[in-house]
C-alpha positions as CSV (number, residue, x, y, z in Angstrom):
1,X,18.7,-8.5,-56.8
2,X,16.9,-5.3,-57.8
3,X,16.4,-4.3,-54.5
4,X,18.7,-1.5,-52.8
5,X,20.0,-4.1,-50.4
6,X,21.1,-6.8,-53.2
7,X,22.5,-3.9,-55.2
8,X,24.8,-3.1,-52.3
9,X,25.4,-6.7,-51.9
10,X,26.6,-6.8,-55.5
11,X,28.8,-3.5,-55.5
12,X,30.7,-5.5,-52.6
13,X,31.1,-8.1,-54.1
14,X,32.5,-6.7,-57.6
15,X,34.9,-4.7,-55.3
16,X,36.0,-6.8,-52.9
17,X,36.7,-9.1,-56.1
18,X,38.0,-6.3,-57.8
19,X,40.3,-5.0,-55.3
20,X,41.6,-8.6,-54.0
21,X,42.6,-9.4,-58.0
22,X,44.0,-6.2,-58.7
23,X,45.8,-5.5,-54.9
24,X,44.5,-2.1,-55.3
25,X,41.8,-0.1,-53.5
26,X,38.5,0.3,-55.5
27,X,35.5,2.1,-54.7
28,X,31.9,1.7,-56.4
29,X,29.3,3.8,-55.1
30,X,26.4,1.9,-57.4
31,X,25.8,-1.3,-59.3
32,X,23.0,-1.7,-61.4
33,X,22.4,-5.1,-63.5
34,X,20.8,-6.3,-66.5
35,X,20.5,-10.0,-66.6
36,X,23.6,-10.2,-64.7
37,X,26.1,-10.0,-67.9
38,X,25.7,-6.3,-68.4
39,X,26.6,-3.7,-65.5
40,X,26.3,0.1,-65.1
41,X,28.9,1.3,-62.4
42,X,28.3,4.9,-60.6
43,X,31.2,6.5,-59.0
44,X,34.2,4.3,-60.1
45,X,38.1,5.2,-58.3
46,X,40.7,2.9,-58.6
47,X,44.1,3.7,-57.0
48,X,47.8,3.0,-58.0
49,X,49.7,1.1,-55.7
50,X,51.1,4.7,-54.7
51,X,47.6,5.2,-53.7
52,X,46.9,8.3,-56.1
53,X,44.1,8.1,-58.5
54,X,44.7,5.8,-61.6
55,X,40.9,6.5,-62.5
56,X,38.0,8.2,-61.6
57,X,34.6,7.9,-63.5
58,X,31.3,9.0,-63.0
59,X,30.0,5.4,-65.1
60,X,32.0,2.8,-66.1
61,X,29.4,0.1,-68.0
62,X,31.0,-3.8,-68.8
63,X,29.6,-6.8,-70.7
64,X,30.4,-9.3,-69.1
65,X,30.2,-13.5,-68.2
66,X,26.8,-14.7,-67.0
67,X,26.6,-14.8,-63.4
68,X,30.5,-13.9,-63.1
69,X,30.2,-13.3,-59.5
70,X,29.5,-17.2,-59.3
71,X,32.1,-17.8,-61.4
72,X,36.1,-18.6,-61.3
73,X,36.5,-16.9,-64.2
74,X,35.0,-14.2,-66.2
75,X,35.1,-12.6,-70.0
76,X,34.9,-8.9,-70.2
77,X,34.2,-8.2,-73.7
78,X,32.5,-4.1,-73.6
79,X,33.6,-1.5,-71.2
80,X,32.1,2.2,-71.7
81,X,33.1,5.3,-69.6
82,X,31.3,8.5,-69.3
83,X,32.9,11.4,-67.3
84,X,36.1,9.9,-66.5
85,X,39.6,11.3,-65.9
86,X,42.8,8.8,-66.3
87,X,46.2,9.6,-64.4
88,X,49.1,8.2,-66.2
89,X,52.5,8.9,-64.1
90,X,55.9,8.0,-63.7
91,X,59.4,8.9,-62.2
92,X,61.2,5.9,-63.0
93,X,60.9,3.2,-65.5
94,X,58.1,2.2,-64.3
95,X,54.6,3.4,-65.3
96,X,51.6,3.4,-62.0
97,X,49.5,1.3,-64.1
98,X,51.9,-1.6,-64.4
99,X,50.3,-3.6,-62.2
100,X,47.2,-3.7,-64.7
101,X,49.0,-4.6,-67.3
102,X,50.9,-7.1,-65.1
103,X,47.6,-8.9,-64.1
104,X,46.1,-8.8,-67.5
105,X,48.9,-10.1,-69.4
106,X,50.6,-12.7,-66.8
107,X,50.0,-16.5,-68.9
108,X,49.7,-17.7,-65.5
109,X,52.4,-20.2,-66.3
110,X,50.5,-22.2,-69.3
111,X,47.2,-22.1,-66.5
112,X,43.9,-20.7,-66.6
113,X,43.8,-18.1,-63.7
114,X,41.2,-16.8,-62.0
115,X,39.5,-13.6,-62.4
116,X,38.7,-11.4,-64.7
117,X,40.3,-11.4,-68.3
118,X,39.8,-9.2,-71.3
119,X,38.1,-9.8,-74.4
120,X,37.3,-7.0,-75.0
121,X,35.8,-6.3,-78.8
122,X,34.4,-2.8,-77.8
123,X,35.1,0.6,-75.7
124,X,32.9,3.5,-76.1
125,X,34.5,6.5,-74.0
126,X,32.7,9.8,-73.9
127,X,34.0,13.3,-72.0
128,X,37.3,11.1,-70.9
129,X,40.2,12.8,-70.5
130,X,43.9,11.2,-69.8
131,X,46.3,12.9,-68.0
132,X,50.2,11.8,-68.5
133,X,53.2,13.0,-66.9
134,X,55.9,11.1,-67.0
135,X,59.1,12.4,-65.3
136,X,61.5,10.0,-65.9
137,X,61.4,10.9,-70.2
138,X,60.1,14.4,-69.4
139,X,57.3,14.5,-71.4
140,X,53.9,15.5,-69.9
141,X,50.5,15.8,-72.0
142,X,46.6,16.2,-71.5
143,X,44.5,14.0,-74.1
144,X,40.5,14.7,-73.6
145,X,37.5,13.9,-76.2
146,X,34.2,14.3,-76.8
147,X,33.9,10.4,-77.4
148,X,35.5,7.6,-78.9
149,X,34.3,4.7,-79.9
150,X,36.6,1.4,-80.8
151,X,35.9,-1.9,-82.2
152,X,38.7,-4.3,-82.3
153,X,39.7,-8.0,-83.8
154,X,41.8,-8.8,-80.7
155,X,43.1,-7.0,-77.8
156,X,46.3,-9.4,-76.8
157,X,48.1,-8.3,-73.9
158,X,50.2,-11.2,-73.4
159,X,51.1,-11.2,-77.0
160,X,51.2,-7.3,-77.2
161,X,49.2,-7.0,-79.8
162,X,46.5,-4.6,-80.4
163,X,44.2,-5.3,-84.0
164,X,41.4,-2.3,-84.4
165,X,38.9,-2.5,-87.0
166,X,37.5,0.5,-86.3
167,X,38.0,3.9,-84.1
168,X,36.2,7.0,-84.2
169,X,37.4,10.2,-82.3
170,X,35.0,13.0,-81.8
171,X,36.6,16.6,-80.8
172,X,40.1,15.4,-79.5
173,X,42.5,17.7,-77.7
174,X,46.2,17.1,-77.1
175,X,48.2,19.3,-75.4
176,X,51.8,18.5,-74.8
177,X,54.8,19.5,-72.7
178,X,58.6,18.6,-72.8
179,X,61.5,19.1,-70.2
180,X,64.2,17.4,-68.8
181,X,63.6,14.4,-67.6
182,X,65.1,11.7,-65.0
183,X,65.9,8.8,-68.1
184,X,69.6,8.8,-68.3
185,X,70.3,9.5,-72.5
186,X,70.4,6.8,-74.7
187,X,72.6,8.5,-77.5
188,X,75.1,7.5,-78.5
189,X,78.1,8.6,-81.3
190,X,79.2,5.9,-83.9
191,X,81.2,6.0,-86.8
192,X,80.0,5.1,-90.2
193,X,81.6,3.2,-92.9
194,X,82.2,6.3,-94.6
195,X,84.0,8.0,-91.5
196,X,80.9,10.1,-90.2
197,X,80.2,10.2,-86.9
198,X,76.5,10.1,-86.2
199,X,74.0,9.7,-83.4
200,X,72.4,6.9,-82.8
201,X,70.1,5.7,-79.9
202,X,70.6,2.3,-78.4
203,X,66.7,2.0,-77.4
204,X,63.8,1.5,-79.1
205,X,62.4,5.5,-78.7
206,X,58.8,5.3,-79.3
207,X,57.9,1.2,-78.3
208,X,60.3,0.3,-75.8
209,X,57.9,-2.8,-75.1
210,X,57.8,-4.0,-78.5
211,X,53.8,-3.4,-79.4
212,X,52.4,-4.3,-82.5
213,X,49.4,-2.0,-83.5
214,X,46.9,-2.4,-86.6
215,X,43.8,0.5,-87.2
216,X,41.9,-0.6,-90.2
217,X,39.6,2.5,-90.3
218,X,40.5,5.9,-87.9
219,X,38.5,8.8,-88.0
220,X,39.2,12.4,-86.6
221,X,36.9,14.7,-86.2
222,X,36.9,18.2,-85.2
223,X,40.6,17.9,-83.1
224,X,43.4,20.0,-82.1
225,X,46.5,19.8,-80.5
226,X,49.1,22.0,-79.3
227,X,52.7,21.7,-78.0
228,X,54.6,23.8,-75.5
229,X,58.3,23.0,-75.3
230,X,60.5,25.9,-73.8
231,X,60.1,28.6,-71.6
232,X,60.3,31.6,-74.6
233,X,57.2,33.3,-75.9
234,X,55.6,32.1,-79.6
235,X,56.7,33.6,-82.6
236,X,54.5,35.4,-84.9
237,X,55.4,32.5,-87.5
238,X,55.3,29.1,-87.2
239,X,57.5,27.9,-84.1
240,X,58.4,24.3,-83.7
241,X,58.2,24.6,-80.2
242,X,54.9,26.3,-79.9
243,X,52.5,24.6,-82.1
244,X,48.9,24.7,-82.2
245,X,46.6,23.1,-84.6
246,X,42.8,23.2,-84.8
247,X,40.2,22.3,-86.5
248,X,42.0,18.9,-87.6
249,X,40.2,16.5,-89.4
250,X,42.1,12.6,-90.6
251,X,41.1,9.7,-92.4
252,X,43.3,7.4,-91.5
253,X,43.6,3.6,-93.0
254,X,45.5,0.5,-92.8
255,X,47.8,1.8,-89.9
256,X,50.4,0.0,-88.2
257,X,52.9,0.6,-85.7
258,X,55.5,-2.1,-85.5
259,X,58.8,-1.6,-83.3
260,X,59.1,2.0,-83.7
261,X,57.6,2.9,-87.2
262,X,54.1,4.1,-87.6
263,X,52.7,3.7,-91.4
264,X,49.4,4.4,-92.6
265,X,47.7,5.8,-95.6
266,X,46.5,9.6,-94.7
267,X,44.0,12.4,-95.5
268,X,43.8,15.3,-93.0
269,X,42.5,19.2,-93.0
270,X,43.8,21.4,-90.0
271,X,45.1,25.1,-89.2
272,X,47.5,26.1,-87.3
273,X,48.2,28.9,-84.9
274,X,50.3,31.1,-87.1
275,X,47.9,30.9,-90.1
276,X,49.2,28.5,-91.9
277,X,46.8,26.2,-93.5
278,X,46.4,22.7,-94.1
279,X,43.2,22.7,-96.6
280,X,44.0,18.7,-97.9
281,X,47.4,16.1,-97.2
282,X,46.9,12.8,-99.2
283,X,49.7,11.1,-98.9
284,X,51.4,7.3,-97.5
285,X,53.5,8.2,-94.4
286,X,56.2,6.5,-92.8
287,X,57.2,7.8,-89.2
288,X,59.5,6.4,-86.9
289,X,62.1,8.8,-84.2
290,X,64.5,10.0,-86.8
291,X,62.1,10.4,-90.2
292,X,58.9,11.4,-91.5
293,X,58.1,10.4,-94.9
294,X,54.9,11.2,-96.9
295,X,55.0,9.1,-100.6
296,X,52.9,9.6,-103.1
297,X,51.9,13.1,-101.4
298,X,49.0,15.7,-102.6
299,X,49.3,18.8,-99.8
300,X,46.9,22.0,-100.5
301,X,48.5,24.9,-98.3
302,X,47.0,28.2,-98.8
303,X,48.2,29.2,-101.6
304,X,50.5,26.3,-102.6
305,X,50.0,22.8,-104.3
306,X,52.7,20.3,-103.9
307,X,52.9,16.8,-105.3
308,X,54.8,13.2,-104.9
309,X,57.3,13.7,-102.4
310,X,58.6,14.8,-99.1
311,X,60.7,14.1,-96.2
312,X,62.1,15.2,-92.8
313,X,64.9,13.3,-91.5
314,X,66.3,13.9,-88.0
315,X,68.7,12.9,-85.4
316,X,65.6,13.2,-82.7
317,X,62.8,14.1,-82.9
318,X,63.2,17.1,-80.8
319,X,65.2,18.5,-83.8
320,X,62.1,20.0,-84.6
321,X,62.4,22.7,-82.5
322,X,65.3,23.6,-84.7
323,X,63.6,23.1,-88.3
324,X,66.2,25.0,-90.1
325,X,69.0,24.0,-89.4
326,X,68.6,20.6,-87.9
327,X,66.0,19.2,-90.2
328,X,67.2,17.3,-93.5
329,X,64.6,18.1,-96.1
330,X,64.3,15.7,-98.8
331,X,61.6,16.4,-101.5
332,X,60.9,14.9,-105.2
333,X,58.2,17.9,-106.9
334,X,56.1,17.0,-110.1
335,X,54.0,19.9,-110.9
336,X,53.9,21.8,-107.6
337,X,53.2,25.4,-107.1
338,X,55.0,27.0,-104.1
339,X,53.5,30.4,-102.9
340,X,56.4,32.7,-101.3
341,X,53.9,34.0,-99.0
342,X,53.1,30.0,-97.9
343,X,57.2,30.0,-97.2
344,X,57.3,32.9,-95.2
345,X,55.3,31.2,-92.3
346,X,58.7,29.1,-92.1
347,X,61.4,31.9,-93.2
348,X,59.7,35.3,-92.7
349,X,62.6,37.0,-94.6
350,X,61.1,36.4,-97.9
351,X,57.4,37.8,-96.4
352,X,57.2,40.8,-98.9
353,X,58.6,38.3,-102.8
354,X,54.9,37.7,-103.4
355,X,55.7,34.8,-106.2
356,X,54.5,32.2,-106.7
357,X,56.5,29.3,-108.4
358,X,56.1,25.9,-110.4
359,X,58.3,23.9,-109.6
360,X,59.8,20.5,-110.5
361,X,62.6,18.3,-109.9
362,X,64.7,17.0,-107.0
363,X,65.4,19.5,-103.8
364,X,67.8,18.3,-100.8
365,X,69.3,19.4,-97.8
366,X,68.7,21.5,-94.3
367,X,66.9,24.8,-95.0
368,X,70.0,27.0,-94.5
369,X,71.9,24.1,-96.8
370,X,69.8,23.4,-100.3
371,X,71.1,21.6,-103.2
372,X,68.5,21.3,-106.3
373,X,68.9,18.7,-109.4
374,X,67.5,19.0,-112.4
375,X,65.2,21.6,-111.3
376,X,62.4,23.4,-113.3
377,X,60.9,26.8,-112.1
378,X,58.3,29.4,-113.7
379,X,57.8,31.8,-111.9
380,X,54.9,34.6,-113.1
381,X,54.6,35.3,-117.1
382,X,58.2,36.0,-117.6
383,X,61.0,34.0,-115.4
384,X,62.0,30.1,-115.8
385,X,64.8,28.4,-114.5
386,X,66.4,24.8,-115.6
387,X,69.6,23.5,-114.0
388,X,70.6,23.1,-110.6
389,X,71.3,25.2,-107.3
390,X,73.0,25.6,-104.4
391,X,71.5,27.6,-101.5
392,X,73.8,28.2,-98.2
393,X,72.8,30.8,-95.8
394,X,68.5,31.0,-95.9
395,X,66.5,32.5,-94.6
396,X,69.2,35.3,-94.1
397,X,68.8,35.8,-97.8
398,X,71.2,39.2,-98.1
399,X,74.0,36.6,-96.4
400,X,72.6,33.4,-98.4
401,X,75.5,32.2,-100.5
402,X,73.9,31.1,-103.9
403,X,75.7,28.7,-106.7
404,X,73.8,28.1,-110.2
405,X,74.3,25.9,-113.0
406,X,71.3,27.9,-115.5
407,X,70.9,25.4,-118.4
408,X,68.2,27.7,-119.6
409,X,67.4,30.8,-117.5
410,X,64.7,33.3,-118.5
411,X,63.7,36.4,-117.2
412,X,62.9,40.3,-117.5
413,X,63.8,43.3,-115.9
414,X,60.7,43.7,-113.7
415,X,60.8,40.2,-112.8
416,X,64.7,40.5,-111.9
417,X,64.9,43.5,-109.6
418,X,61.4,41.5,-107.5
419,X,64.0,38.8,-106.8
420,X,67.3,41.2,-106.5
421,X,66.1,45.0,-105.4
422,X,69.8,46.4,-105.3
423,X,69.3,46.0,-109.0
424,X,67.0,49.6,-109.3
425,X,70.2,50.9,-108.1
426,X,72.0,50.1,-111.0
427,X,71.1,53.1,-113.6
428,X,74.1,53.1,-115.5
429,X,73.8,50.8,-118.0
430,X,69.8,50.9,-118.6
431,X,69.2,47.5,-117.2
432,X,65.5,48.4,-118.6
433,X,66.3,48.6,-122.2
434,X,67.2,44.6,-121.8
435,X,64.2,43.5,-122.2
436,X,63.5,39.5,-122.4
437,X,66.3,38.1,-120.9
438,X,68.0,34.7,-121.6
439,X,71.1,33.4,-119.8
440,X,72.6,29.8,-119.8
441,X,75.5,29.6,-117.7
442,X,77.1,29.7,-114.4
443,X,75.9,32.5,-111.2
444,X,78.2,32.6,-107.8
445,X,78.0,34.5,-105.0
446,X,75.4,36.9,-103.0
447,X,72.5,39.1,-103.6
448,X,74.3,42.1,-103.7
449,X,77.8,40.4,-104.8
450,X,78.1,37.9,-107.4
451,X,79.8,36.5,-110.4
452,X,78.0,35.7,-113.5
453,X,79.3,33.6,-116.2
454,X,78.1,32.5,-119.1
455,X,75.8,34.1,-122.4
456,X,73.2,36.5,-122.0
457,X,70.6,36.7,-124.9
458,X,68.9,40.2,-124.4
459,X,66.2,42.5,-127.0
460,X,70.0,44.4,-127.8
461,X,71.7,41.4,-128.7
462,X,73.9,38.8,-127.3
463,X,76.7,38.8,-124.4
464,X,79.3,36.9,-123.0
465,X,80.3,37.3,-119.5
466,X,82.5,36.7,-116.4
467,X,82.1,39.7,-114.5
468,X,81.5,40.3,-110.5
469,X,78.5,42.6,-109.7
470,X,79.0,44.5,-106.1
471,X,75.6,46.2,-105.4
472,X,76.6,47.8,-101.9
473,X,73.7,48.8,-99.8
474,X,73.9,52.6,-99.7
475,X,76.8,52.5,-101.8
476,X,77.5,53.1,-105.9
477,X,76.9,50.1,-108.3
478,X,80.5,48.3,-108.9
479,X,81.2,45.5,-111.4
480,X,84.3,44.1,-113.4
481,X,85.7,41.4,-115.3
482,X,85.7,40.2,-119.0
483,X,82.9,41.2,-121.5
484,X,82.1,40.4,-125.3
485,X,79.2,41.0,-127.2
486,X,78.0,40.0,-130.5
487,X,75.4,41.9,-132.6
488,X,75.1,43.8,-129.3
């Protein structure tokens, strides 16, 4: 059997067995074996019943039954490949590997069947890339690594059931591609018990077969990944639809994918192609076509700290691509500090504020549509904020319509005209000569147009207010209404 002739005999065999099983052409160009349970396979190609490549590899080693060849039935229980390439395609519903998945998970009717069944405990796959394009949902991507090793519990494809107690990736890359595809849409409108009509998609988005996925231990090391959805050139800023992260590093335990939701408990590092950084997310997320959820979250951006809570809700998850508007941000802060120059990779309008800001309480709402409760801000030495906010209009901010409920407002001339700069136009009266300022009350209205009232406690004494401020770019400082002072 170690001769060149009973090698060749073997690689006949295992393809002739092979190809019969599967009803697919396979090609081996070498066999080596070591006590006829372990085999080394040189030159693997298996072809899709379209006959294009499914796989190529340049060695594909199994552990397999004793003297399988012999045998009805056989356990495959290790597979590694080295040098391999994976083509995953569709136009239809139908994926080119069904037929795999078809042989591998058919109960045979209650009967043992011959062949070759998984039992498979252990995959070690190194320089493998797969290659995806599926026309029919019009998504294409490119997934290659360095290696990856797995060990699972139980790999059920009857059951559809995949349990991992281990898998480390080394040096992953995903690159990713959308476009209209041939699967007719899904959506649909409904009305909600409160008279809404919302979208709502009548198919299970992300697991249409109904897997169940467990990962005790995943490890990331060294990946990146980048996205491509539209024909228009990247931003300068961070853009949805041309994102590219590197350097991404994960710790991720206890996940599981059931239906459509992915949870796990997360730690990652990454940067991404506009600057922004990632340095440390700790946090328990919850993921599923229409939400991303991260409880119990520590993120260290650049310059920012944020803690306890955040969330994206969506219609679909290519709302994305519209992350102002379409997005539905929903975030609990405890003690976070928010750098304006860490915003402005999202809303470069605010690029040159260069605050930063502590921030507690409860924010809501689409970027261009905030509503804060029972909010707490310092900002620098001089300027807190407690109450609550409305914020229509971002990241336009000279056209951002602003309602505020200040319970207690503080703040000083410097301070004020860094957040308002039409103020410096304002000479007469000496906003300067103010000094600390402290206002509880109601403001309405614009940057440069707005209606403040409520009591002002200033160094030259105390005012009550309902007066509209008109701060016209170019133009001379307006403002009228009702004023009284006290002590003033």
């Amino acid at each position: 059997m170690q001769t060149t002739t009973g090698q060749n005999w073997l690689a006949g065999k295992v393809t002739a067995r092979l190809s019969k099983d599967l009803q697919s052409r396979i090609e081996i160009k070498n066999v080596a074996f070591q006590f006829f349970n372990k085999m080394n396979l040189q030159g693997v190609f298996i072809e899709d019943r379209r006959k294009d490549t499914l796989l190529y590899a340049g060695t594909v080693q199994v552990r397999i039954t004793d003297w399988f060849f012999l045998k009805e039935k056989a356990d495959l229980e290790y597979i590694g490949l080295k040098d391999a390439v994976i083509h995953l395609n569709r136009k239809d519903s139908v994926w080119n590997y069904a037929f795999l998945e078809q042989y591998f998970s058919s109960p045979g009717g209650g009967k043992q069947k011959a062949g070759i069944e998984f039992n498979l405990k252990n995959i070690l796959l190194q320089n493998v890339s797969f290659v995806q394009r599926d026309g029919w949902a019009g998504a294409d991507q490119t997934i290659s690594f360095r290696s990856l090793h797995l060990i699972a519990n139980d790999l059920n494809f009857s059951r559809r059931l995949i349990d991992i107690n281990s898998l480390i990736i080394e040096e992953p890359a995903i690159y990713q591609s959308t476009y209209r595809g041939a699967r007719p849409s899904t959506l649909v409108a409904v009305t909600t018990s409160t008279g809404n009509r919302v979208i709502t998609d009548t198919a299970l988005q992300w697991n249409p077969q109904n897997w169940t996925i467990g990962i005790k231990t995943l490890e990331i090391k060294k990946g990146s990944y980048q996205t491509n959805n539209g024909t228009t050139p990247p931003l300068d800023y961070f853009d949805a639809r041309h994102i590219g992260l590197t350097n991404l590093n994960a710790s991720i335990n206890n996940l599981r994918f059931v239906r459509d939701t992915l949870t796990t408990d997360l730690s990652l590092s990454t940067s991404e192609r506009s600057g922004f950084e990632i340095k440390s997310l700790k946090s328990k997320l919850r993921f599923h076509p229409r939400l991303m959820e991260f409880d119990q979250l520590f993120l260290q951006t650049n310059n920012s700290i944020l803690r306890d809570y955040y969330a994206m809700r969506f219609d679909r998850i290519g709302d994305l691509s519209d992350f102002i508007h379409a997005v539905t941000l929903d975030t609990r802060f405890d003690r976070a500090s928010l750098a304006s120059d860490d915003i402005a990779f999202f809303a470069p309008g605010i690029k040159d504020l260069n605050k930063t800001f502590d921030i507690s309480g409860v924010v809501k709402g689409t970027v261009d549509d905030l509503t804060g409760e029972d909010v707490r801000i310092n900002a620098g030495m001089s300027t807190s904020f407690r109450g609550d906010f409305t914020i229509n209009g971002l990241p336009a901010i000279n056209s951002t319509y602003i309602n505020v409920t200040a319970r207690d407002l503080r703040t000083n001339y410097p301070d004020a005209i860094a957040f308002a700069p039409a103020l410096r136009k304002l000479k007469t009266p000496n906003l300067g000569k103010l000094g600390a300022i402290r206002f509880n009350g109601n403001y309405t209205g614009f940057v440069n147009d707005f209606v403040t009232y409520g009591t002002i406690q200033t160094a030259l004494g105390t005012i009550r207010s309902d007066i509209n401020m008109k701060l016209p770019p170019g133009g001379r400082p307006v403002y009228s209404g009702n004023l009284s002072t006290a002590g003033f």
